[in-house]
C-alpha positions as CSV (number, residue, x, y, z in Angstrom):
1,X,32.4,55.2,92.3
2,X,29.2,53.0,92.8
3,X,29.5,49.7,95.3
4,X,27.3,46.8,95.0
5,X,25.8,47.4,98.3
6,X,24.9,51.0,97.9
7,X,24.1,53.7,95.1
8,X,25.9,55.9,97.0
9,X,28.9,57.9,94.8
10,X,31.8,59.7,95.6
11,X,32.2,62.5,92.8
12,X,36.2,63.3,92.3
13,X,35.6,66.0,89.8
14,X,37.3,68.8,92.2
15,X,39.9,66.2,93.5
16,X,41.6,64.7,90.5
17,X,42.7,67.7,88.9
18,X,44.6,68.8,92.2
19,X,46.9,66.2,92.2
20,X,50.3,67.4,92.2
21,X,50.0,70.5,93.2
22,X,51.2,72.6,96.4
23,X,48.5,73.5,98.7
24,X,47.5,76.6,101.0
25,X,46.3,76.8,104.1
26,X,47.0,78.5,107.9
27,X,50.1,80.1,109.1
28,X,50.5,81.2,112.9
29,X,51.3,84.3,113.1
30,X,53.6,83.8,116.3
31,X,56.7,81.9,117.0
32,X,56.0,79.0,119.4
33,X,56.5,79.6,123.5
34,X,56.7,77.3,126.7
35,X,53.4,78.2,127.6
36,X,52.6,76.6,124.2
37,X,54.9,73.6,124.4
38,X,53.5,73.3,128.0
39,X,50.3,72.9,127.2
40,X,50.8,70.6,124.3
41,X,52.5,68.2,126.7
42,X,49.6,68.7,129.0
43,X,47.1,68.1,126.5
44,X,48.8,64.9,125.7
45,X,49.8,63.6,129.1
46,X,53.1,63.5,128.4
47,X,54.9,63.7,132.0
48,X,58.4,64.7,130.6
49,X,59.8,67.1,132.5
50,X,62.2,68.5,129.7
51,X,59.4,70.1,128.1
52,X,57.6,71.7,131.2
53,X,59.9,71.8,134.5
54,X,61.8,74.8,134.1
55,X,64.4,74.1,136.6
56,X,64.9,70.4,134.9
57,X,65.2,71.3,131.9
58,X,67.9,74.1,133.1
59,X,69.8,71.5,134.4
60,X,70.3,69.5,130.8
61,X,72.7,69.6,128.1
62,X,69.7,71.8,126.4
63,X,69.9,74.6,128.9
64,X,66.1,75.2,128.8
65,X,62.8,73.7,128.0
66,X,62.3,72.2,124.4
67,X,59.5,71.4,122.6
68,X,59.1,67.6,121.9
69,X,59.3,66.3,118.5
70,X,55.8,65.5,118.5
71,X,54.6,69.6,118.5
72,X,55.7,70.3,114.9
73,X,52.0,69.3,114.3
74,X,50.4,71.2,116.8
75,X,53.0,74.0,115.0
76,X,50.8,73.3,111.8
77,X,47.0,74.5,110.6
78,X,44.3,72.1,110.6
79,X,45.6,68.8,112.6
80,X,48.5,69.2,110.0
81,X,45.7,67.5,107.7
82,X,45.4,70.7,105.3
83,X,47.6,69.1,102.3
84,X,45.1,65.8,102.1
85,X,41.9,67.5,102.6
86,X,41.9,68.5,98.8
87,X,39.0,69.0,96.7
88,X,35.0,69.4,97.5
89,X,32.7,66.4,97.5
90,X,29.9,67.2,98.7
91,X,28.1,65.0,101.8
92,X,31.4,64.3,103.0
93,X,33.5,63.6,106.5
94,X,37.1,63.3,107.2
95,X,38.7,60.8,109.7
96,X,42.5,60.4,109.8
97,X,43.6,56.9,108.5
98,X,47.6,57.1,109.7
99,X,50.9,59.5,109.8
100,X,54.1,58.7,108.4
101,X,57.0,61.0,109.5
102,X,60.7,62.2,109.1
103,X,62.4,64.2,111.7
104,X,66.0,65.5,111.0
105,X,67.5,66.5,113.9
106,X,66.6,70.2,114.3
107,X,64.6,70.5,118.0
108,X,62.1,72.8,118.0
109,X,62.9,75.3,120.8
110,X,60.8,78.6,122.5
111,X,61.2,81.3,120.2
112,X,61.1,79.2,116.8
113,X,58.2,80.0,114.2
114,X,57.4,77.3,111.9
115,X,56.9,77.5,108.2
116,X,55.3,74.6,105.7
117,X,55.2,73.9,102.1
118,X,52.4,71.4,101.4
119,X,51.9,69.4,98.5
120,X,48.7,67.4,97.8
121,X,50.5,63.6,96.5
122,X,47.9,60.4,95.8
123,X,44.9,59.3,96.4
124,X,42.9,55.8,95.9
125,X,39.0,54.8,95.8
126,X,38.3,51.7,98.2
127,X,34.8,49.9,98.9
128,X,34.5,49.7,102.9
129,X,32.3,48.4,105.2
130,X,32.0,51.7,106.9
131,X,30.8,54.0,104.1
132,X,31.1,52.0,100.6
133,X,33.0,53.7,98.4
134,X,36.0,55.8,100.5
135,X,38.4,58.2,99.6
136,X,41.9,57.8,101.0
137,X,44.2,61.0,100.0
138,X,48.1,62.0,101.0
139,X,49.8,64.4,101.2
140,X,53.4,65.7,102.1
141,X,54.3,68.7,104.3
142,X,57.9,70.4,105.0
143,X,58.4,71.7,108.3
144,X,61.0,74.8,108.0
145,X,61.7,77.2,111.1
146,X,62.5,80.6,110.7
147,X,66.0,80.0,109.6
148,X,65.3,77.9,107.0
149,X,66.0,74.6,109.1
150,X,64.7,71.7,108.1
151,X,62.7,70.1,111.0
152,X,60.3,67.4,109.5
153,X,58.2,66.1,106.8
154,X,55.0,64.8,107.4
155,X,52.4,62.7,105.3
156,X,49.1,62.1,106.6
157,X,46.4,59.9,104.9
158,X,42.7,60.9,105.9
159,X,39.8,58.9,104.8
160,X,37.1,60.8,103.2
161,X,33.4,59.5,103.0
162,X,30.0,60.3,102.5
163,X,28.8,60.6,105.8
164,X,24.9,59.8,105.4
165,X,26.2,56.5,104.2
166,X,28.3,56.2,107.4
167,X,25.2,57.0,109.6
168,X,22.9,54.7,107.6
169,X,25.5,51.6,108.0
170,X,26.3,51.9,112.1
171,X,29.3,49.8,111.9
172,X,29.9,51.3,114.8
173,X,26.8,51.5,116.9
174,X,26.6,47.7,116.4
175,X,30.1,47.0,117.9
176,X,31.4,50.8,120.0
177,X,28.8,49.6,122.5
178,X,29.0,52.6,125.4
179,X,31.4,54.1,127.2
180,X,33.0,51.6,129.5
181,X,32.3,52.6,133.3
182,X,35.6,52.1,135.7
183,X,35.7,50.8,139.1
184,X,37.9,52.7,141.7
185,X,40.0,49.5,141.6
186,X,40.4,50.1,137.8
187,X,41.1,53.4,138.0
188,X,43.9,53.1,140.8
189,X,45.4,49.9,138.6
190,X,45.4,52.5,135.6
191,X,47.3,55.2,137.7
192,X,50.0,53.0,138.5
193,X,51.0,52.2,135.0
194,X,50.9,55.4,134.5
195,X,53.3,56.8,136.9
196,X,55.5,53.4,136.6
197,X,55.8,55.0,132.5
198,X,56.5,58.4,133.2
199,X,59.1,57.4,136.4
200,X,60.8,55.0,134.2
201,X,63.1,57.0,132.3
202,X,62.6,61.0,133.5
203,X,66.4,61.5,134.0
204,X,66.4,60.9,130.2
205,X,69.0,58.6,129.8
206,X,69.4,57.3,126.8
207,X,70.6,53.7,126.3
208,X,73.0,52.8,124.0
209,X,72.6,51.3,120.4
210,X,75.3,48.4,121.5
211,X,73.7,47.3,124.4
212,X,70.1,47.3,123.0
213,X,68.6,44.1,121.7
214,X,65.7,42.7,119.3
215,X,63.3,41.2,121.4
216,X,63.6,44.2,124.3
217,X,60.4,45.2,125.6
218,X,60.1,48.9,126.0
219,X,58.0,49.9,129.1
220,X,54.4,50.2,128.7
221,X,52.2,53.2,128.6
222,X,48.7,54.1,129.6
223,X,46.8,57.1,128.4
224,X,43.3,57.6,129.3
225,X,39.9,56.9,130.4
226,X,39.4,59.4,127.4
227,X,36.6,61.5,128.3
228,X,34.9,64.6,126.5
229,X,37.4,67.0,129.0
230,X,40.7,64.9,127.6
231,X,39.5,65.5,123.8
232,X,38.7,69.2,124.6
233,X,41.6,69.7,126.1
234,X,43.8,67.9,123.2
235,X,42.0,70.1,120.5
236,X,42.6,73.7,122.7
237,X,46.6,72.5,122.4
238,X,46.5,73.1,118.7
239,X,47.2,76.4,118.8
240,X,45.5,76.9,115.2
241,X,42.6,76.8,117.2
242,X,43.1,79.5,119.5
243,X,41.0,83.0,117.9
244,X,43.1,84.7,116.0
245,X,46.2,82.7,115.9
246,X,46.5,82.1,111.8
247,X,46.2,83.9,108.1
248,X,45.4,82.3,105.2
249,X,48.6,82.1,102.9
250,X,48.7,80.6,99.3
251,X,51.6,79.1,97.4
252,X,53.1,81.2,94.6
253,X,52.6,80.3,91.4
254,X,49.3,77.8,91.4
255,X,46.4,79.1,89.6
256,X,43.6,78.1,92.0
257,X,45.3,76.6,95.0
258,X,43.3,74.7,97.4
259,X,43.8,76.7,100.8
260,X,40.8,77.0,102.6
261,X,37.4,76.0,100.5
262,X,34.5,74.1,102.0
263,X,35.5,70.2,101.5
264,X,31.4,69.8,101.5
265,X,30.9,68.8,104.9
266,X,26.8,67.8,106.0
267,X,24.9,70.9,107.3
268,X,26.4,71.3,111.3
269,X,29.8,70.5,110.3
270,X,31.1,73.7,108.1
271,X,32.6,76.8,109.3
272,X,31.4,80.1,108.8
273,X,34.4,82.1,107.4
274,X,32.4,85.3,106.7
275,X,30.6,85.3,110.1
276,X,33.7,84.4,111.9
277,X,35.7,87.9,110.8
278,X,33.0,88.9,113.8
279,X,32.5,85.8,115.5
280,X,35.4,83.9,115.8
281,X,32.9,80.9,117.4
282,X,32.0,80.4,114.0
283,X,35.2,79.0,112.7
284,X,36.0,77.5,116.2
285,X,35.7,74.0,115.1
286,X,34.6,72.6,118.1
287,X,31.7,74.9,118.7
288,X,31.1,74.6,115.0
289,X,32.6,72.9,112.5
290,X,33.9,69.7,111.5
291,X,35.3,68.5,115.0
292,X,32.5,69.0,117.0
293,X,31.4,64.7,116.7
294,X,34.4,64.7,118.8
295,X,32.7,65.5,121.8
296,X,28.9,65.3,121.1
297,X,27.8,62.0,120.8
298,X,24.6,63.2,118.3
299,X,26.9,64.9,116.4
300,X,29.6,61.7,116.2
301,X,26.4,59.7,114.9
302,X,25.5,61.6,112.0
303,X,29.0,61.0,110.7
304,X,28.9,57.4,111.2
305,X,31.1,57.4,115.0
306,X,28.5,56.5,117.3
307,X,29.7,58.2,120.5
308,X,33.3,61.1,120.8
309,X,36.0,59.8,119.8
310,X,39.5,61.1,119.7
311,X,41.9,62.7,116.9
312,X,43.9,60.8,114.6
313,X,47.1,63.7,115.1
314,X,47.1,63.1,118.8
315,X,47.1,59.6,118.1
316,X,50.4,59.8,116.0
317,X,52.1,62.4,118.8
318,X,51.4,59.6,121.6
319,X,53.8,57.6,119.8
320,X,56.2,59.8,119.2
321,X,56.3,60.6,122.5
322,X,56.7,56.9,123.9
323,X,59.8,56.3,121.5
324,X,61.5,59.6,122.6
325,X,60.8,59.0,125.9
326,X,62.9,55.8,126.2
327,X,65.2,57.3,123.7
328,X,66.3,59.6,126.3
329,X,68.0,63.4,126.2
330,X,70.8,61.6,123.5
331,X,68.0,59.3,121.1
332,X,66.2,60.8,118.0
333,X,62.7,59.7,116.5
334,X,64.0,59.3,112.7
335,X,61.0,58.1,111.3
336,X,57.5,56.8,112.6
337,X,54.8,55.5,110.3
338,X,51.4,54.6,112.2
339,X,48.6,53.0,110.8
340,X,45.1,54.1,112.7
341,X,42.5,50.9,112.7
342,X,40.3,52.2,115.2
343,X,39.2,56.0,117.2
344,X,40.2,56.5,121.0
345,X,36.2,56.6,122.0
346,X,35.5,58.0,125.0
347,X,35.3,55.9,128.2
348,X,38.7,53.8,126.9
349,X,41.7,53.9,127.5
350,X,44.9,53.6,125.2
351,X,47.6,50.8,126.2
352,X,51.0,51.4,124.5
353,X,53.6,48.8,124.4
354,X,56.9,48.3,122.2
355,X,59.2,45.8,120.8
356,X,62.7,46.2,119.4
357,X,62.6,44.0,116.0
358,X,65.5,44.9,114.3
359,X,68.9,46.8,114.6
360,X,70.0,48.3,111.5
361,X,73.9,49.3,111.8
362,X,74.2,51.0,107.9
363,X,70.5,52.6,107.5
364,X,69.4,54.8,104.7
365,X,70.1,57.7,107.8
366,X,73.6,57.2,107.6
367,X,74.3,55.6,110.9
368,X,72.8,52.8,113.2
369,X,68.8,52.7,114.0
370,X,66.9,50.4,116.1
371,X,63.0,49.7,114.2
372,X,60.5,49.8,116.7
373,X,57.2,48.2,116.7
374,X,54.0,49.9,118.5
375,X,51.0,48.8,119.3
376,X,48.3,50.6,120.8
377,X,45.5,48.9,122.2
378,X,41.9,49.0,124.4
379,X,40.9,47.7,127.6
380,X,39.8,45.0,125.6
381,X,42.2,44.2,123.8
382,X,41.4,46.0,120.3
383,X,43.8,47.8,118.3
384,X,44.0,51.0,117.5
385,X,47.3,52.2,116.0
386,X,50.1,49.8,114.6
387,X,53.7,51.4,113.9
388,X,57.0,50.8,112.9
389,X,59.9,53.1,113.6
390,X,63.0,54.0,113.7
391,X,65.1,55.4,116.5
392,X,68.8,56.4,116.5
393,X,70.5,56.3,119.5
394,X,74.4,57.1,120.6
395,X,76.8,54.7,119.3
């Protein structure tokens, strides 16, 4: 697809004919642990004691620490991105654009080994002022444990682009600016949101569906000043990461499924599969490979990001994590669907607020939901994820 501003093209050739069909990609080879869950909730700053306080979490209807609904991605390969990232076009980068998810009712719990089926579902060609002509795939993942439980579905859309024509337009150098310095003052003011969050609800009460009502504020959240050590330590939490963690498995039955080709990523930004059997560096992703703009700012530059920036999955598990915080031990995230208008860069920090806008006693779910809607925010006021959701909570 040509733009009127550009000759660049975005060649589809090896995408199109995907559509449809189930896709590969990692598998871990190990059921999930609490050292696992514990650092996922580290990695994300989530303070909830039911996933890392061992004594806590003895102490609760659950009889042990859980994992929170938002690790079923950090359960997955590739930022749970691998049924979306379909086909090679060469030149290319990969941002997240926005998550929607389903979760029904299975907690995932030390011991449990997740499975997925992945399906590769739509796509559409836009003109944007970041690169010209964008790509913007889905795709649809089952979550299954080892006893054939379903967990959740996920559909992720990333935004693919030719990243020379990111680089060459510097939407962001022109308005990113650099990273924000904080006072002490700040810093302290930050803190206190923070620990005012995590103190408001860590009995884990739930509140009632009756007594709820549109227009309630839920408390507000602060995650950040993001920094190169926050995004390094977010990407280490996916354990796909870790050396040795994952095979490559294929769906039966697809004659040339898409599990882990080259998407044609710029020189710097591809893994080295061959060399990794040795080196595992080489597939490390943040060492080498398509993460590393994440926390090198010359790296974040060539693909159009102007400085680190955060992930797009993290993002998504952030608000999970606020909803099923106030939803308490009793409440359920049933469904979350987050739009992504902006990275995390590094030197910000991500305000979280809620609203209860509707209440929804006979919902497609089969019993009463309240519909959330999230915004998440910058110091200065821009917006970075927008999502509605809904959250069941006792009747």
């Amino acid at each position: 697809m040509a733009n009127s501003d550009t000759t660049a093209q975005l060649d589809l050739s090896d995408v199109e004919w995907r559509l449809g069909q189930k896709v590969g990609g990692g598998q871990l080879w190990e059921p999930c642990n609490k050292t696992d869950i514990r650092r996922w909730v580290m990695a994300l700053d989530y303070v909830n004691p039911l996933h890392w306080d061992q004594r806590f979490a003895s102490q609760t209807k659950f009889g042990d620490i859980i994992a929170p609904q938002s690790m079923a991605v950090a359960l997955d390969y590739g930022h749970g991105n691998n049924q979306a990232c379909v086909g090679r076009i060469d030149g290319q980068h990969m941002i997240f654009g926005g998550e929607e998810w389903w979760w029904y009712g299975t907690h995932i719990r030390p011991g449990d080994q997740l499975f997925q089926e992945r399906i590769f579902t739509g796509y559409k060609v836009s003109d944007t002022k970041f690169a010209g002509p964008t790509l913007f795939q889905r795709g649809d993942t089952i979550h299954r444990n080892q006893r054939g439980d379903l967990i959740a579905k996920s559909c992720p859309t990333v935004i693919r682009y030719l990243a020379k024509e990111a680089e060459k337009r510097g939407i962001y150098a022109s308005t990113a600016g650099e990273a924000k310095k904080w006072t002490p003052a700040e810093l302290a003011e930050i803190d206190q949101i923070r620990r005012d969050w995590f103190m408001s609800n860590r009995e884990g009460k739930s509140p009632h569906w009756e007594e709820v009502k549109v227009g309630d504020k839920l408390p507000r959240r602060v995650i950040g000043p993001h920094s190169i050590a926050s995004f390094t330590t977010e990407y280490r939490a996916f354990i796909f990461n870790i050396w040795g963690s994952f095979y490559w498995t294929a769906p039966e039955g697809v004659e040339n499924p898409w599990v882990n080709q080259d998407m044609g990523w710029i020189e710097g930004f591809s893994f080295d599969e061959e060399g990794a059997m040795i080196d595992p560096r080489l597939r490390d992703g943040l060492y080498v490979g398509p993460s590393r703009g994440h926390i090198d700012d010359g790296r974040a530059s060539e693909i159009g990001m102007h400085r680190a920036y955060g992930y797009g999955a993290t993002m998504a598990a952030w608000n999970t994590d606020y909803l099923a915080f106030w939803a308490g031990h009793d409440g359920l995230v049933r469904h979350a669907k987050s739009e992504f208008r902006g990275p995390a860069f590094e030197g910000d920090v991500t305000f979280i607020e809620g609203e209860v806008v509707q209440k929804i006693e006979k919902s497609d779910w089969g019993f009463p939901v309240v519909q959330i809607k999230v915004l998440m925010t910058t110091q200065d006021g821009k917006t970075v994820v927008s999502s509605l959701n809904e959250v069941q909570l006792p009747y």
